[in-house]
N, CA, C and O atoms as a GROMACS GRO file, in nm:
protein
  512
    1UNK      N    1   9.748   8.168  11.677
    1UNK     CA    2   9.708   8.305  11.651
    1UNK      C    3   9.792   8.399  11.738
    1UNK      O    4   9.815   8.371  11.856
    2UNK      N    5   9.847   8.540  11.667
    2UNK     CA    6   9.893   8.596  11.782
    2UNK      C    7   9.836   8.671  11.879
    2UNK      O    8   9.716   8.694  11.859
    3UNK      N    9   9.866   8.699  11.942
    3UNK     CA   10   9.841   8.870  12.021
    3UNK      C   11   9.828   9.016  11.991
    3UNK      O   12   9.889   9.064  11.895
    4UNK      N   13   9.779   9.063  12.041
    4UNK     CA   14   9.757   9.152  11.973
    4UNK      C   15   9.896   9.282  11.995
    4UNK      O   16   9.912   9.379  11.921
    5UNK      N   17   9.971   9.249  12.104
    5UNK     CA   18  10.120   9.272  12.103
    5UNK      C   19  10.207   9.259  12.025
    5UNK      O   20  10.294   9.343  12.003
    6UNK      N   21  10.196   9.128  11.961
    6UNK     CA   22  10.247   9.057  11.838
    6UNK      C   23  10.261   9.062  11.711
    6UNK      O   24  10.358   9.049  11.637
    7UNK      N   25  10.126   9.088  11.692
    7UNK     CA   26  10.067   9.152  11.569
    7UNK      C   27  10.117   9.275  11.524
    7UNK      O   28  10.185   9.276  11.422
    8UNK      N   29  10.087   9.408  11.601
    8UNK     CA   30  10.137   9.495  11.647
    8UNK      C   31  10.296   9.527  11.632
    8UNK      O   32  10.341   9.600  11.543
    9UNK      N   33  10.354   9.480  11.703
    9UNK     CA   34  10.561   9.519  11.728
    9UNK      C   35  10.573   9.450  11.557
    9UNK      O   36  10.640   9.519  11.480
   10UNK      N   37  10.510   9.317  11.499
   10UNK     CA   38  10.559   9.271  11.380
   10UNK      C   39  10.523   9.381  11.273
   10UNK      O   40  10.615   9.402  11.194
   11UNK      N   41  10.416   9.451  11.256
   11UNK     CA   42  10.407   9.567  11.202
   11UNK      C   43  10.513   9.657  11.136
   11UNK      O   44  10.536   9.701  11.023
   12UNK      N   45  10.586   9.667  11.297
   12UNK     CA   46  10.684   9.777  11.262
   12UNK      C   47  10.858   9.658  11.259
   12UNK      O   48  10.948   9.671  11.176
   13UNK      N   49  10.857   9.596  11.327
   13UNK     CA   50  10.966   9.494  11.279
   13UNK      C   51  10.999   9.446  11.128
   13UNK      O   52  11.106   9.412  11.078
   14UNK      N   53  10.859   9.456  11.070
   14UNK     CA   54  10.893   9.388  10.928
   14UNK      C   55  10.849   9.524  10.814
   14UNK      O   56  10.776   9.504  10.717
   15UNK      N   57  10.910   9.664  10.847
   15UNK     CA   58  10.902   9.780  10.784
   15UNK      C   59  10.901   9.750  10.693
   15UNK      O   60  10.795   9.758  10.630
   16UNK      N   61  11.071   9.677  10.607
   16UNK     CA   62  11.096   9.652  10.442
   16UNK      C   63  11.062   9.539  10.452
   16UNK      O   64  11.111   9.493  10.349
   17UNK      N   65  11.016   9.463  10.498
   17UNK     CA   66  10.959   9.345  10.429
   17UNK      C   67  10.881   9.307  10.317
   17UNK      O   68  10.762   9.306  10.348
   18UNK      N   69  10.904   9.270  10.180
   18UNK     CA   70  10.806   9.300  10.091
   18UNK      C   71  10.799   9.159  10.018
   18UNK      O   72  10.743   9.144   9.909
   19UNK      N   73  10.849   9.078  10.073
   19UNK     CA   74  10.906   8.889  10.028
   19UNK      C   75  10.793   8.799  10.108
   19UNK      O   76  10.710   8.726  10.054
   20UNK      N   77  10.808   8.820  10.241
   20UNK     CA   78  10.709   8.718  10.351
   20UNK      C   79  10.538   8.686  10.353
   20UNK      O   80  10.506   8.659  10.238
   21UNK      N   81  10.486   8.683  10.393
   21UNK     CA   82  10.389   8.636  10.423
   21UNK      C   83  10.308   8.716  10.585
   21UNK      O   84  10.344   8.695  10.701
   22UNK      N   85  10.209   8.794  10.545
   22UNK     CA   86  10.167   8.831  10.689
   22UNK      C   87   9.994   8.708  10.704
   22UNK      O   88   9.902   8.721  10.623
   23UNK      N   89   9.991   8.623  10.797
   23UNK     CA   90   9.870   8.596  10.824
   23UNK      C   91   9.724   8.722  10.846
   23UNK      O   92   9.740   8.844  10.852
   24UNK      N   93   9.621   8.666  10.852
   24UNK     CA   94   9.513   8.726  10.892
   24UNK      C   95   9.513   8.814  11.069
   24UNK      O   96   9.469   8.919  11.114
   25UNK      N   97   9.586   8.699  11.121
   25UNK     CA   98   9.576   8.786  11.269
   25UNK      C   99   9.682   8.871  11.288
   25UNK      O  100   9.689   8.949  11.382
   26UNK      N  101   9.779   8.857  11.188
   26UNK     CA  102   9.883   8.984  11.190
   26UNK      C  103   9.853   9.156  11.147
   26UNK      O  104   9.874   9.269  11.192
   27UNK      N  105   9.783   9.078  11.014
   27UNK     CA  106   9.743   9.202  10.959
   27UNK      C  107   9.592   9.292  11.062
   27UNK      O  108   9.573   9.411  11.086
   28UNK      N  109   9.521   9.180  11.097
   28UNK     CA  110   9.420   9.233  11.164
   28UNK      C  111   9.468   9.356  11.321
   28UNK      O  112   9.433   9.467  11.362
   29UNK      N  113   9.568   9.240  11.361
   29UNK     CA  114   9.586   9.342  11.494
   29UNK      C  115   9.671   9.462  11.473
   29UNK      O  116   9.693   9.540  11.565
   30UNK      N  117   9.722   9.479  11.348
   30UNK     CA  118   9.820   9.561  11.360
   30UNK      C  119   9.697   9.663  11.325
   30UNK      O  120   9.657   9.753  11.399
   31UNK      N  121   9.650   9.631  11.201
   31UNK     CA  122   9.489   9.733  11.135
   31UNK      C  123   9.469   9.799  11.284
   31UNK      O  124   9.518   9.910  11.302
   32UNK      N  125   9.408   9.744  11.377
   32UNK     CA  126   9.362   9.783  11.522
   32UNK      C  127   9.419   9.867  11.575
   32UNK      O  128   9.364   9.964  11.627
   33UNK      N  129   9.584   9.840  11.570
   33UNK     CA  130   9.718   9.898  11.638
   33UNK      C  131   9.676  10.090  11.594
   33UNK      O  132   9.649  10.184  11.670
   34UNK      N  133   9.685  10.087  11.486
   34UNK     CA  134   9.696  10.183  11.361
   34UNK      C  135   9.560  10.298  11.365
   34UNK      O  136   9.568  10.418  11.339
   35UNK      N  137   9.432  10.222  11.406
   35UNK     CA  138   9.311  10.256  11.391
   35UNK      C  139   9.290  10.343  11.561
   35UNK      O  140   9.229  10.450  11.566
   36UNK      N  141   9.332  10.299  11.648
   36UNK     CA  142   9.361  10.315  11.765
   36UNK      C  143   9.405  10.439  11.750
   36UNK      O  144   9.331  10.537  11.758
   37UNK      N  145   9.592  10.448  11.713
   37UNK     CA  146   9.668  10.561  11.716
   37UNK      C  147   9.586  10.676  11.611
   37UNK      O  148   9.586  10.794  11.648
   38UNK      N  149   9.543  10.654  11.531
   38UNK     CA  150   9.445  10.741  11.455
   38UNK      C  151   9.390  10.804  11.486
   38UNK      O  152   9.399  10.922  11.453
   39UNK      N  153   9.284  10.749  11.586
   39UNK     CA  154   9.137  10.751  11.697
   39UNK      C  155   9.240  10.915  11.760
   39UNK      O  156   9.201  11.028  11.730
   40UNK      N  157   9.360  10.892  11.843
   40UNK     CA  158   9.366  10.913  11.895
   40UNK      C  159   9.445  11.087  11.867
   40UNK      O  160   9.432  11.194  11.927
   41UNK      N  161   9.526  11.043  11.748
   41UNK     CA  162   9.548  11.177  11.663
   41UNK      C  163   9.451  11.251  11.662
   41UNK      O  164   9.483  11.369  11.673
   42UNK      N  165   9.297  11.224  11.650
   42UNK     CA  166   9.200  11.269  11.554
   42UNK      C  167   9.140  11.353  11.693
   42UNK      O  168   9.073  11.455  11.698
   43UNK      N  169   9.189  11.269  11.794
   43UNK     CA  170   9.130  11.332  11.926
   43UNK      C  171   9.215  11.480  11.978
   43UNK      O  172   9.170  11.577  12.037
   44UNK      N  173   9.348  11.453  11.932
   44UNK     CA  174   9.430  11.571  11.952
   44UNK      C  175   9.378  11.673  11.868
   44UNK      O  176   9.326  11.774  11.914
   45UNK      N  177   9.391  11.647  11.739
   45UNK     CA  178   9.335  11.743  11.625
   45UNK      C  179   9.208  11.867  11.637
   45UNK      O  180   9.190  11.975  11.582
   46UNK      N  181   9.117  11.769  11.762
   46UNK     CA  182   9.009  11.845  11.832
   46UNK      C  183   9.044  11.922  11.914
   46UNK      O  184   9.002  12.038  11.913
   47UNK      N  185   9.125  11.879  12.000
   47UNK     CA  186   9.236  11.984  12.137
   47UNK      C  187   9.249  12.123  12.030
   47UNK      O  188   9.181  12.224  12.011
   48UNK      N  189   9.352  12.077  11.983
   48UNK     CA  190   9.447  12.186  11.894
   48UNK      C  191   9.494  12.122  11.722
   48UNK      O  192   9.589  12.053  11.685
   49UNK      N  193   9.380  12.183  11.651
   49UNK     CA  194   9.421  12.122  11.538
   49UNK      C  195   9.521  12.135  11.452
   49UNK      O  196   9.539  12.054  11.361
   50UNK      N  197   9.629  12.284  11.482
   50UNK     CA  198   9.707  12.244  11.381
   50UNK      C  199   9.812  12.120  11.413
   50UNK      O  200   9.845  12.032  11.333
   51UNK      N  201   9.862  12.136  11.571
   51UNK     CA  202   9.900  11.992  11.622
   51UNK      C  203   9.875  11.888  11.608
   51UNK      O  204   9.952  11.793  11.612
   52UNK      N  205   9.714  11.886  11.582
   52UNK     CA  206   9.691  11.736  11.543
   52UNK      C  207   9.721  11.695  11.390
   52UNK      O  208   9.766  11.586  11.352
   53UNK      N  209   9.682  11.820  11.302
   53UNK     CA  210   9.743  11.773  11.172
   53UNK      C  211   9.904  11.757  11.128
   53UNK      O  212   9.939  11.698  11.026
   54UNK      N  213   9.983  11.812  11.209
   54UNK     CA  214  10.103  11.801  11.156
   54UNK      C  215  10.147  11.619  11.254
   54UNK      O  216  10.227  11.549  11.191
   55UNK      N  217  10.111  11.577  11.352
   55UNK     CA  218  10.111  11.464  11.440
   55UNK      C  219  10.067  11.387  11.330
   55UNK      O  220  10.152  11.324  11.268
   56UNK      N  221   9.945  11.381  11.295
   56UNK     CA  222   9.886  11.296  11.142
   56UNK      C  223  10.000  11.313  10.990
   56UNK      O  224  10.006  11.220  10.910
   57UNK      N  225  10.063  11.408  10.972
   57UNK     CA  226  10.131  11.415  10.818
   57UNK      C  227  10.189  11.325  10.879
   57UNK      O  228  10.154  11.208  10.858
   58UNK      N  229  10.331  11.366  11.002
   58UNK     CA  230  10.416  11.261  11.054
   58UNK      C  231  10.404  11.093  11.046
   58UNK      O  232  10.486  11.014  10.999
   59UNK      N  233  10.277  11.070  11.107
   59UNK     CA  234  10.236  10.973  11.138
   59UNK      C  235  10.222  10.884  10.999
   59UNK      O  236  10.274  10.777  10.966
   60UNK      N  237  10.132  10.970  10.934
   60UNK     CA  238  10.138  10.907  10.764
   60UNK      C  239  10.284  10.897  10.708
   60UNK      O  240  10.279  10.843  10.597
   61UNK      N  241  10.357  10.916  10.727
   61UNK     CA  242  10.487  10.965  10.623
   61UNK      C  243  10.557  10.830  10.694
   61UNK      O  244  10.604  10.742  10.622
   62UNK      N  245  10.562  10.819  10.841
   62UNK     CA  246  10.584  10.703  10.876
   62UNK      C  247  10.524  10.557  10.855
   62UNK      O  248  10.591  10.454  10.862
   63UNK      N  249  10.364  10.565  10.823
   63UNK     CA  250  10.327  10.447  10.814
   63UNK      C  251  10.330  10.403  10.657
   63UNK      O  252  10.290  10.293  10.620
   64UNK      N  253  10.378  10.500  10.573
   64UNK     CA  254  10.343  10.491  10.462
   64UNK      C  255  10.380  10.332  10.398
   64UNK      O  256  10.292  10.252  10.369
   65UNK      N  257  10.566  10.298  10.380
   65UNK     CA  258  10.596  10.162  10.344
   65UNK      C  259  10.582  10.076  10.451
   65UNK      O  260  10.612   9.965  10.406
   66UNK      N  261  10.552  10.065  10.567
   66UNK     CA  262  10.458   9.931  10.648
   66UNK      C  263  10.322   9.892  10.609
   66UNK      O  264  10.280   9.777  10.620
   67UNK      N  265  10.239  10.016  10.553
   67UNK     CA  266  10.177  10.004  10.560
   67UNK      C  267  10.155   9.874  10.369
   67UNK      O  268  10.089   9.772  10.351
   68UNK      N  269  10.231   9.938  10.292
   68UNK     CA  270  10.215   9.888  10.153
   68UNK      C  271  10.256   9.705  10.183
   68UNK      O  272  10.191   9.602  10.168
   69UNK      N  273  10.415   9.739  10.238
   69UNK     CA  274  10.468   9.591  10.260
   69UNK      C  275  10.384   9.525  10.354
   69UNK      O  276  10.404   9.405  10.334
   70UNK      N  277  10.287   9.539  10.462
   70UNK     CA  278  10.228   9.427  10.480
   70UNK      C  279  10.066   9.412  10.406
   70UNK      O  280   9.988   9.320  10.428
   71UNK      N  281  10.046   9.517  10.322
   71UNK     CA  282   9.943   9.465  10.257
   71UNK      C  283  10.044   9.342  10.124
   71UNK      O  284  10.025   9.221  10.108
   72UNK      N  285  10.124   9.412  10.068
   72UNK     CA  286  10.213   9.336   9.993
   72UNK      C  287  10.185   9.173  10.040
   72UNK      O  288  10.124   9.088   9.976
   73UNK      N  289  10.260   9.155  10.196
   73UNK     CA  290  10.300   9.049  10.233
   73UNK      C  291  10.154   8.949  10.266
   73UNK      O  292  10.163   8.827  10.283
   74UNK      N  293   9.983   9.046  10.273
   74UNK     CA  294   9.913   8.976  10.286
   74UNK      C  295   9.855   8.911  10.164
   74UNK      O  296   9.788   8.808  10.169
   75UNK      N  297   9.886   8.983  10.045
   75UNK     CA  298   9.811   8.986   9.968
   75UNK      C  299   9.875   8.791   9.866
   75UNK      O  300   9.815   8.708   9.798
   76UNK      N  301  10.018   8.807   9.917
   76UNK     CA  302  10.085   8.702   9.864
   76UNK      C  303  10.043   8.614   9.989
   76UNK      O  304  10.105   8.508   9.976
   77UNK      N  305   9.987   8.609  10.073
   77UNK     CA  306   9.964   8.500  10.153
   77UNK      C  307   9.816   8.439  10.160
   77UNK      O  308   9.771   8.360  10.242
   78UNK      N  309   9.742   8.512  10.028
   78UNK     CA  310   9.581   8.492  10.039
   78UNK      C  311   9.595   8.426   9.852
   78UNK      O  312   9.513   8.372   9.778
   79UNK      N  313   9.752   8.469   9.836
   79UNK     CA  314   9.739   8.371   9.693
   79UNK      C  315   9.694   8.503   9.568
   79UNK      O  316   9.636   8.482   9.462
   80UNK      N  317   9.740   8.633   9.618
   80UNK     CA  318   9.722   8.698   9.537
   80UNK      C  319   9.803   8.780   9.445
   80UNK      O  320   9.873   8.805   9.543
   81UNK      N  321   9.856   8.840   9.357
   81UNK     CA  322   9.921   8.911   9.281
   81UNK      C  323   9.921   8.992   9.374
   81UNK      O  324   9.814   9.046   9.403
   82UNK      N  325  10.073   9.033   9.469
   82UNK     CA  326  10.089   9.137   9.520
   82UNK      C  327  10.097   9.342   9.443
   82UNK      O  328  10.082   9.456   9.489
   83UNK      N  329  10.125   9.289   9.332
   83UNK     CA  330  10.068   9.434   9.216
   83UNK      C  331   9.959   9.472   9.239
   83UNK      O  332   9.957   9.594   9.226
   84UNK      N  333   9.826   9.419   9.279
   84UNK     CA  334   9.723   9.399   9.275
   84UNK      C  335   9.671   9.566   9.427
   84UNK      O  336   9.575   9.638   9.453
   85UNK      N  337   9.792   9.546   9.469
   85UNK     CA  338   9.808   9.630   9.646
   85UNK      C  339   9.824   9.774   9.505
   85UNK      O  340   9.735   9.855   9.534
   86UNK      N  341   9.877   9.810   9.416
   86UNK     CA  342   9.804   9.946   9.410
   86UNK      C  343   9.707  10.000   9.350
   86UNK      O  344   9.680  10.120   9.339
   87UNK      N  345   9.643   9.891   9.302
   87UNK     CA  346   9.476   9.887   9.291
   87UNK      C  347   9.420   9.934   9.392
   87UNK      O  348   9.392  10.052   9.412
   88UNK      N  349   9.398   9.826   9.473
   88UNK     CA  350   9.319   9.832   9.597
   88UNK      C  351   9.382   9.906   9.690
   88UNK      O  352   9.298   9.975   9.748
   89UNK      N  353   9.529   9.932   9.744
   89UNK     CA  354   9.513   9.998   9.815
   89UNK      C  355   9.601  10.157   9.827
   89UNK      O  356   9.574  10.248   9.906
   90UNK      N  357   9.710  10.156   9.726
   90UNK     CA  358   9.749  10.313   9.683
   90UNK      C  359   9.715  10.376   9.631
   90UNK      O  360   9.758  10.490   9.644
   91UNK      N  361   9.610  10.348   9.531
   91UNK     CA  362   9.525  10.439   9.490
   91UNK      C  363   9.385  10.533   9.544
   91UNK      O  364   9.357  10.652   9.528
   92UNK      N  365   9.331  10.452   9.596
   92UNK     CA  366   9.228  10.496   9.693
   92UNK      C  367   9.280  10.591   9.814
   92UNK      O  368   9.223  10.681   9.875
   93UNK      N  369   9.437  10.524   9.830
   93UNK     CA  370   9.482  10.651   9.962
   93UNK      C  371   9.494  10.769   9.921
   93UNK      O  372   9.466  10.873   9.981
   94UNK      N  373   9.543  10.751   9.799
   94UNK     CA  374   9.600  10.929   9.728
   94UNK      C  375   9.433  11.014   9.683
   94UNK      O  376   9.414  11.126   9.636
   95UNK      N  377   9.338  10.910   9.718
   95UNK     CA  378   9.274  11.012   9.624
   95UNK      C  379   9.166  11.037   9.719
   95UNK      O  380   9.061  11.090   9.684
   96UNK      N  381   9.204  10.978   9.912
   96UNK     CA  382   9.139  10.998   9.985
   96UNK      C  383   9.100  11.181   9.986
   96UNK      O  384   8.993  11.242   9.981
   97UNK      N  385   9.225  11.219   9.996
   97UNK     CA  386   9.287  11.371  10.022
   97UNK      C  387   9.237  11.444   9.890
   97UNK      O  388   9.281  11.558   9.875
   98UNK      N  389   9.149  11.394   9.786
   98UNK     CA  390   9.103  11.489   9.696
   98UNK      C  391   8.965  11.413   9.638
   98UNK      O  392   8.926  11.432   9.523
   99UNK      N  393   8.897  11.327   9.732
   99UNK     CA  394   8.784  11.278   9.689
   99UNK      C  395   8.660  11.347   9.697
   99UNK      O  396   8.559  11.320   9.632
  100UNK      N  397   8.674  11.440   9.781
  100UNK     CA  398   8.558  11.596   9.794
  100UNK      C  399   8.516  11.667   9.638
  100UNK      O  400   8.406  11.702   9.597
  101UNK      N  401   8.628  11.670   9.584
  101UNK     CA  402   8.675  11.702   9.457
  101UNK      C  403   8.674  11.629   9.314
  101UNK      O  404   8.716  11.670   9.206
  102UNK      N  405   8.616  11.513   9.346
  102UNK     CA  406   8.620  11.445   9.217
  102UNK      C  407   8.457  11.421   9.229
  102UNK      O  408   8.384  11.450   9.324
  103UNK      N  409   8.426  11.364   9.116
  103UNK     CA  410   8.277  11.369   9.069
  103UNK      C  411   8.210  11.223   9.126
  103UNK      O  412   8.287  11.128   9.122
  104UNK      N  413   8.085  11.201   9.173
  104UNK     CA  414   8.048  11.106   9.237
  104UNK      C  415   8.101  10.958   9.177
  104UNK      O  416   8.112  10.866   9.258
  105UNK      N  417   8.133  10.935   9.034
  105UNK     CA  418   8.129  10.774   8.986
  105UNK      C  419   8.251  10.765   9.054
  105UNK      O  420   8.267  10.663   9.120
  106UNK      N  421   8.364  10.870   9.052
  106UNK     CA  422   8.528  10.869   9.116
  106UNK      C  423   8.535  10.825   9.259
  106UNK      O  424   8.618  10.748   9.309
  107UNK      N  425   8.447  10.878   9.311
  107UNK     CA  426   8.410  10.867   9.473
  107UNK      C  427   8.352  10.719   9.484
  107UNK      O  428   8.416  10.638   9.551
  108UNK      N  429   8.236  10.682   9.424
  108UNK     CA  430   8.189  10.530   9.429
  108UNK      C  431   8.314  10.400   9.362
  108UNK      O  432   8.309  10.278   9.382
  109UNK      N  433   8.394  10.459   9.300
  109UNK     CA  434   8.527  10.388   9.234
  109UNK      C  435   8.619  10.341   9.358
  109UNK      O  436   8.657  10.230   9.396
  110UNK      N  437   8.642  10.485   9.410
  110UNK     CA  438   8.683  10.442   9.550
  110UNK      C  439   8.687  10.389   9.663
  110UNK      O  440   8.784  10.351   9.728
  111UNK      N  441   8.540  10.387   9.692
  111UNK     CA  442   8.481  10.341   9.771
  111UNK      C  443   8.494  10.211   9.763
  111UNK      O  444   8.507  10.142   9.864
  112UNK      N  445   8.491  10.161   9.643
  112UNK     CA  446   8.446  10.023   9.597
  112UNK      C  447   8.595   9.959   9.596
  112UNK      O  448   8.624   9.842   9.618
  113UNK      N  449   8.689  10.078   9.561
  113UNK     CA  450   8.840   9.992   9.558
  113UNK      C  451   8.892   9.940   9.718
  113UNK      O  452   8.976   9.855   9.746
  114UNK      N  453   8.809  10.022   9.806
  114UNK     CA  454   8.866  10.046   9.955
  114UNK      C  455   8.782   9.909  10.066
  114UNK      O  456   8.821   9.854  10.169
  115UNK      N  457   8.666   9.895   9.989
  115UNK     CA  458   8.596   9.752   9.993
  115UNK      C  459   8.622   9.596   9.920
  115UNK      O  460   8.595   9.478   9.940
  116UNK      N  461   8.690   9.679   9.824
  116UNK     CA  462   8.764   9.510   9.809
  116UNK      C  463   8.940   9.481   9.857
  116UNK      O  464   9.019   9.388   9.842
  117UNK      N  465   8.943   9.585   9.906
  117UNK     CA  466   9.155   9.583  10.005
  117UNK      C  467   9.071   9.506  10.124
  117UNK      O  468   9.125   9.410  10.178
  118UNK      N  469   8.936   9.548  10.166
  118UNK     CA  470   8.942   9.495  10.309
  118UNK      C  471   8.876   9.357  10.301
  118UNK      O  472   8.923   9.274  10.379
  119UNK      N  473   8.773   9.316  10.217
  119UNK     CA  474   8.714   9.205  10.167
  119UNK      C  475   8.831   9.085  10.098
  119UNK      O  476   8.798   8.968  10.078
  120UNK      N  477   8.949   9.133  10.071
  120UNK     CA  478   9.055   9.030  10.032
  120UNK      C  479   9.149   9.050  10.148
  120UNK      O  480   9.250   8.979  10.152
  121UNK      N  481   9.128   9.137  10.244
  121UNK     CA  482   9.244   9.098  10.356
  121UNK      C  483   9.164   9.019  10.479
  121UNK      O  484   9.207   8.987  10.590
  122UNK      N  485   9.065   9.004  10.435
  122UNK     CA  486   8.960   8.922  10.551
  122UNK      C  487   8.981   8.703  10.506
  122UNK      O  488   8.959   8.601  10.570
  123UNK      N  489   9.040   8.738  10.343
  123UNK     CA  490   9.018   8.612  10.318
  123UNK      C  491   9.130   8.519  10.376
  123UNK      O  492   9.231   8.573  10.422
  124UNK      N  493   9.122   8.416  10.377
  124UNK     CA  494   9.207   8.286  10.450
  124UNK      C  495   9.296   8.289  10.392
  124UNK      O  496   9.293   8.331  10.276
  125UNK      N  497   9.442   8.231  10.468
  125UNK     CA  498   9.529   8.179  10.439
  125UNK      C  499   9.588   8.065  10.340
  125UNK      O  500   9.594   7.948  10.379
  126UNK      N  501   9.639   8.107  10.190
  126UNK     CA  502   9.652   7.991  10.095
  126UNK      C  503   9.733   7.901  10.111
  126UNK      O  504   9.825   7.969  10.066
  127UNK      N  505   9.784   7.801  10.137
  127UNK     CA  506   9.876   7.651  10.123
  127UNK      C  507   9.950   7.700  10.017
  127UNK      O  508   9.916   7.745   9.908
  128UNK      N  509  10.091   7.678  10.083
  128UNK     CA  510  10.179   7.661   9.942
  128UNK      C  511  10.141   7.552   9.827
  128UNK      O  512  10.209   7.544   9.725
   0.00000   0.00000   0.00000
C-alpha cells in the first residue's frame, strides 16, 4: 500500500495518463491530497473571497485532466468501462455549478451519479 506522499506526487506525475491502472490506495490518498487543498481554498475564500474564488477556478482548471485520467485509470483497474467516467463523474461536475437551478429529480440524478463514482472507486482491485 502506498503513502500517502505517494499517492499524492503519483496524482500529479501521471497528469496524461489515461492507459494505466491507479489502485485503491492511490486514488484514495490523492482524493485526501485534493480534499485537503480544497478545505483550504474554501478557508481563504472566507478571508477574502474574491481571492479565494479565483485560487479555486485556477485550482479547478488545473485539476481538471488528473482528475478524469485517474478516475479513467481507476475505473479500468476495478474492471470497468473507462467511458463509464463521464457518467459518473463529468457530468455531475458540470452540473455541480448549476444544480441550484435545475429541478429536484436533476438534483437527486446527481446526487445519485456522484454516489455511484465513489461506491465504484471504493471497489477492489480486478486480476488481469
Amino acid at each position: 500500500m502506498l503513502s500517502f506522499i505517494e499517492g499524492f506526487s503519483m496524482y500529479w506525475t501521471r497528469y496524461f495518463d489515461f492507459k494505466g491502472r491507479s489502485t485503491r490506495s492511490e486514488f484514495w490518498w490523492s482524493f485526501l491530497g485534493l480534499t485537503i487543498i480544497t478545505g483550504v481554498i474554501a478557508g481563504i475564500e472566507q478571508v477574502d473571497y474574491k481571492l479565494g474564488v479565483q485560487i479555486y477556478i485556477v485550482y479547478s482548471i488545473l485539476t481538471i485532466i488528473p482528475n478524469i485520467s485517474q478516475y479513467v485509470r481507476r475505473f479500468r483497474d476495478i474492471g470497468i468501462s473507462p467511458y463509464l467516467v463521464i457518467i459518473t463523474f463529468v457530468i455531475p461536475s458540470l452540473l455541480v455549478y448549476a444544480i441550484k437551478h435545475l429541478p429536484w429529480y436533476l438534483q437527486a440524478i446527481d446526487i445519485l451519479l456522484i454516489l455511484s463514482d465513489i461506491f465504484l472507486s471504493i471497489l477492489p482491485s480486478k486480476d488481469d
